[in-house]
Backbone as a printed PyTorch tensor [residue, N CA C, xyz], in Angstrom:
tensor([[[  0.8360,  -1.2000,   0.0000],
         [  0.0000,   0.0000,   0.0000],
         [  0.8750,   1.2550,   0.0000]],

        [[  1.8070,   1.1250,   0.5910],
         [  3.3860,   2.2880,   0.5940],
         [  3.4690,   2.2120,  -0.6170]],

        [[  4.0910,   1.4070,  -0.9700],
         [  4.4590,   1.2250,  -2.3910],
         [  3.6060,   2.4200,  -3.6080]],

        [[  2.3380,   1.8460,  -3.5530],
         [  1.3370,   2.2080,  -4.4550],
         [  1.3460,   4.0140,  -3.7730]],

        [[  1.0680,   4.3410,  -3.1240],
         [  1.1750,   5.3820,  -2.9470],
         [  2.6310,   6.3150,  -3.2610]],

        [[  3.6180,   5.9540,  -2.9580],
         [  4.8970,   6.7180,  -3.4210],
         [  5.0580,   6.3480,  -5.0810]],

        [[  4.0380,   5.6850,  -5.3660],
         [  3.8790,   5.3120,  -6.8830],
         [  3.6900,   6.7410,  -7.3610]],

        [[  1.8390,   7.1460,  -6.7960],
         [  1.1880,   7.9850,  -7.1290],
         [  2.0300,   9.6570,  -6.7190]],

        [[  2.5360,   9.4840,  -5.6740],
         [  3.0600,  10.5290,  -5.4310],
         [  4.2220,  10.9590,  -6.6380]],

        [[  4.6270,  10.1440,  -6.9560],
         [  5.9540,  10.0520,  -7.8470],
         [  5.4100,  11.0810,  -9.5340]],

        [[  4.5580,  10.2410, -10.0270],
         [  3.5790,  11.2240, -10.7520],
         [  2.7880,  12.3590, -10.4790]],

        [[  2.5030,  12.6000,  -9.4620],
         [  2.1680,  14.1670,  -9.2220],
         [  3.4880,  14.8440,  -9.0680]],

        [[  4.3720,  14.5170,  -8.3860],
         [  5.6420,  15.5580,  -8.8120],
         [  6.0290,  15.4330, -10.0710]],

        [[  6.0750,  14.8310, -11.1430],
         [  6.5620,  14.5840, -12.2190],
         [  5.5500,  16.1190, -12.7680]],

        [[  3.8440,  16.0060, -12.6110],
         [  3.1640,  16.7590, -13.1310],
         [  3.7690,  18.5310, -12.5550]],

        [[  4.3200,  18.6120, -11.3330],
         [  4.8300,  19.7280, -10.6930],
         [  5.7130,  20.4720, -11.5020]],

        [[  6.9220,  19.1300, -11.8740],
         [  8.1000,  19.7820, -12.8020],
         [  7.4940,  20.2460, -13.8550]],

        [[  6.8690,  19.3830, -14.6560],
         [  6.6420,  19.8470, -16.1670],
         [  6.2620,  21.4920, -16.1970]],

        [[  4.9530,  21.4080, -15.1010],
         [  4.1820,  22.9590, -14.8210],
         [  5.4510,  23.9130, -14.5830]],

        [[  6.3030,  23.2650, -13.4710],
         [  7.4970,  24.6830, -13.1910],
         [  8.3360,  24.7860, -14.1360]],

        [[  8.1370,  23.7610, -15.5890],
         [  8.7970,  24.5160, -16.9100],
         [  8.3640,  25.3220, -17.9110]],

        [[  7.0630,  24.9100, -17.5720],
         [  6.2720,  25.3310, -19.0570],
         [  6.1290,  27.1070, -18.1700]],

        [[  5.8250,  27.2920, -16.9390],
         [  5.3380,  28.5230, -16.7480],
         [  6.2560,  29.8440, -17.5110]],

        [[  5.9750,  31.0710, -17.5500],
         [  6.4220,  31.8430, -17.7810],
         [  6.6110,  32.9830, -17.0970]],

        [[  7.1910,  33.5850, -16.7370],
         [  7.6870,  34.8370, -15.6040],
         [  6.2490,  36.1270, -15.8810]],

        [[  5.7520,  35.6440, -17.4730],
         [  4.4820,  37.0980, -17.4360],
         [  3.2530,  36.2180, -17.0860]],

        [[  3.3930,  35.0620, -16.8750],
         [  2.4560,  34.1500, -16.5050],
         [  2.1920,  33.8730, -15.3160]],

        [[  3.1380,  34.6400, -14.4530],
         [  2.9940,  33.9990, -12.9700],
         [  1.9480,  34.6790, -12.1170]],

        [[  1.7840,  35.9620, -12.3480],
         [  0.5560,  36.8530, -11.7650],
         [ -0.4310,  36.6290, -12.5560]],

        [[ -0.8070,  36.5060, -13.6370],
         [ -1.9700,  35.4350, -14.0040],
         [ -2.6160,  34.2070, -13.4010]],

        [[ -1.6620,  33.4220, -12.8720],
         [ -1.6420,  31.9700, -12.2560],
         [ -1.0750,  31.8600, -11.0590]],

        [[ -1.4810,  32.7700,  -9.9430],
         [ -0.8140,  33.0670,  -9.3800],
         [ -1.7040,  32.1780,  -8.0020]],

        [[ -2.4640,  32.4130,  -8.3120],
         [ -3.5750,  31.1100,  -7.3990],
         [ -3.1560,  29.1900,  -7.9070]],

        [[ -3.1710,  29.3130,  -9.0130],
         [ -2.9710,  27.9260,  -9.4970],
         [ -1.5240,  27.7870,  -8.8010]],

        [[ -0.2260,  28.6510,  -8.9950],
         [  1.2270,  28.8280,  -8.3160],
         [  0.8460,  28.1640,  -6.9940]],

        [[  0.1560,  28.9240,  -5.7420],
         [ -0.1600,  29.0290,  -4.3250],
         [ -0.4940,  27.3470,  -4.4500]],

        [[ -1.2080,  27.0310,  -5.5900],
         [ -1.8740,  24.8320,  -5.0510],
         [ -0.7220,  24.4000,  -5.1620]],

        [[  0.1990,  24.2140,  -6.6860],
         [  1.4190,  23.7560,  -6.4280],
         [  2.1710,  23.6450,  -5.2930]],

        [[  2.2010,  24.9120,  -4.8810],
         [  3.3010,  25.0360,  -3.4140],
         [  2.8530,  23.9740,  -2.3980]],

        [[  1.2030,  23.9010,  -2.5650],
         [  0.4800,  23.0310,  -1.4530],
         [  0.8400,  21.7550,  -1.7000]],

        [[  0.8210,  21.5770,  -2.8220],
         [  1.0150,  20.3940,  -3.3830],
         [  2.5110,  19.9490,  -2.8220]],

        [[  3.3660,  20.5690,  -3.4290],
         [  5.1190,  20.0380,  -2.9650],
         [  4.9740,  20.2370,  -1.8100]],

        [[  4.3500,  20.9140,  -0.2930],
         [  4.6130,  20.9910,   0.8250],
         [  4.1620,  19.5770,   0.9200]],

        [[  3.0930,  19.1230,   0.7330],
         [  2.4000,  17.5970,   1.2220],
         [  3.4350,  16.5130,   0.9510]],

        [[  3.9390,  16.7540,  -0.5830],
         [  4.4580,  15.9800,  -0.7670],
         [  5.9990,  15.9840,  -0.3380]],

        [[  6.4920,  16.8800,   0.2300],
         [  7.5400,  17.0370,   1.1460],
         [  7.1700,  16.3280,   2.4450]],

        [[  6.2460,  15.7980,   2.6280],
         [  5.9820,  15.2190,   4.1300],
         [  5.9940,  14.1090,   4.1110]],

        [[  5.0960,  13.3420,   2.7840],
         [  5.2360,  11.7310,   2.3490],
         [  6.8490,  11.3570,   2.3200]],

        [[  7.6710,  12.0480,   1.6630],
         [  8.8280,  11.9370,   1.1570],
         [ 10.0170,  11.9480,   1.6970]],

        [[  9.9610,  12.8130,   2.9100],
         [ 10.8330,  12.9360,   3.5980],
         [ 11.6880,  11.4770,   3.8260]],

        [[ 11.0440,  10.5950,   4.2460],
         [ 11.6460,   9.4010,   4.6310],
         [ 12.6740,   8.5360,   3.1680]],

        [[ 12.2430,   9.2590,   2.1530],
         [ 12.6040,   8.8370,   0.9790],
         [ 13.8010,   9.7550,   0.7180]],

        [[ 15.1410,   9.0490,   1.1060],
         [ 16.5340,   9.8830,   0.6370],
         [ 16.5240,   9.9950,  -0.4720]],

        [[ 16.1960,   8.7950,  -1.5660],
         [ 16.8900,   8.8020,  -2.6360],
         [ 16.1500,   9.8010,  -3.7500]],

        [[ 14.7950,  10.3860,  -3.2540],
         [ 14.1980,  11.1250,  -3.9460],
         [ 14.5320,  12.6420,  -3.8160]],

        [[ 14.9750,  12.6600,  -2.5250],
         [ 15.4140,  14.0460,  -1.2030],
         [ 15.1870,  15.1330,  -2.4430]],

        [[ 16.7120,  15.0480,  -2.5390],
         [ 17.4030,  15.7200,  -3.7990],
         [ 16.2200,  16.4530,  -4.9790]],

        [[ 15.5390,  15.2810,  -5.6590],
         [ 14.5430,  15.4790,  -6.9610],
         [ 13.6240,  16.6540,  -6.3380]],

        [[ 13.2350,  16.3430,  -4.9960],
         [ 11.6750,  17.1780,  -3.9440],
         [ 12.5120,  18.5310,  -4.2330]],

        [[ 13.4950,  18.6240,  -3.6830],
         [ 14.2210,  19.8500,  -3.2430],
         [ 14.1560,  20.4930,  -4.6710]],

        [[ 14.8480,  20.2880,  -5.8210],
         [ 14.9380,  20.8930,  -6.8690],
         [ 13.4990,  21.3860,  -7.4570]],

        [[ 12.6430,  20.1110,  -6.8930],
         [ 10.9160,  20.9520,  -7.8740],
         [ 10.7360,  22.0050,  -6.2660]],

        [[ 11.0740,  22.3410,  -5.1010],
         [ 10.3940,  23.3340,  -3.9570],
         [ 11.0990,  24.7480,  -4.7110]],

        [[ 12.6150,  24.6180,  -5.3270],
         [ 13.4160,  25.5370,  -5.9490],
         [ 12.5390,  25.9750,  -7.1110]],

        [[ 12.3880,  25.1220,  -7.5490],
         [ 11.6370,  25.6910,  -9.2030],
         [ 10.4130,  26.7050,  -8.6230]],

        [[  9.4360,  25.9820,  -7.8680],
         [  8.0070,  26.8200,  -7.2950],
         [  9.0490,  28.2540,  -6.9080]],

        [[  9.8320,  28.4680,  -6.1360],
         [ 10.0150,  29.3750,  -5.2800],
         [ 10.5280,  29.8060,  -6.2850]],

        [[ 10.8190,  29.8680,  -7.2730],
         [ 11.4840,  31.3360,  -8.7090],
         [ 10.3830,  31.4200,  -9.0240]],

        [[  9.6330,  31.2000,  -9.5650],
         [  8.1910,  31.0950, -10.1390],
         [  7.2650,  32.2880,  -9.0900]],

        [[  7.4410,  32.0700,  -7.7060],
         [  6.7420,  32.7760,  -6.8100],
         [  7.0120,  33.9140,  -6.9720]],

        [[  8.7450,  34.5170,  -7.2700],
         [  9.5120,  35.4720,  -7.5830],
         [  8.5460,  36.1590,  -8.6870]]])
């Protein structure tokens, strides 16, 4: 049931990155509410994950991406 879940989790961050590429810097006060779920989103999933070293690293780089984006 772990398993299956750090499955699912694994694909919602995947969906996080793509979003913190495609956005655009004149796009961010447009989407600036949709921005605020993301963040919700990587905080949660900063909590599942934590216990997961080998992902550590990947979490950290998509919390970096949100936080330029917030910029």
């Amino acid at each position: 049931m772990v398993m299956q879940q750090e499955h699912h989790n694994h694909l919602e961050l995947g969906q996080v990155q793509v979003l913190g590429r495609v956005q655009e810097p004149e796009q961010v006060h447009h989407n600036h509410q949709e921005l605020e779920m993301v963040q919700e989103q990587v905080q949660l999933l900063g909590l599942v994950w934590e216990q997961d070293h080998h992902n550590r690293q990947e979490l950290e780089i998509v919390q970096v991406q949100v936080q330029v984006l917030g910029m």
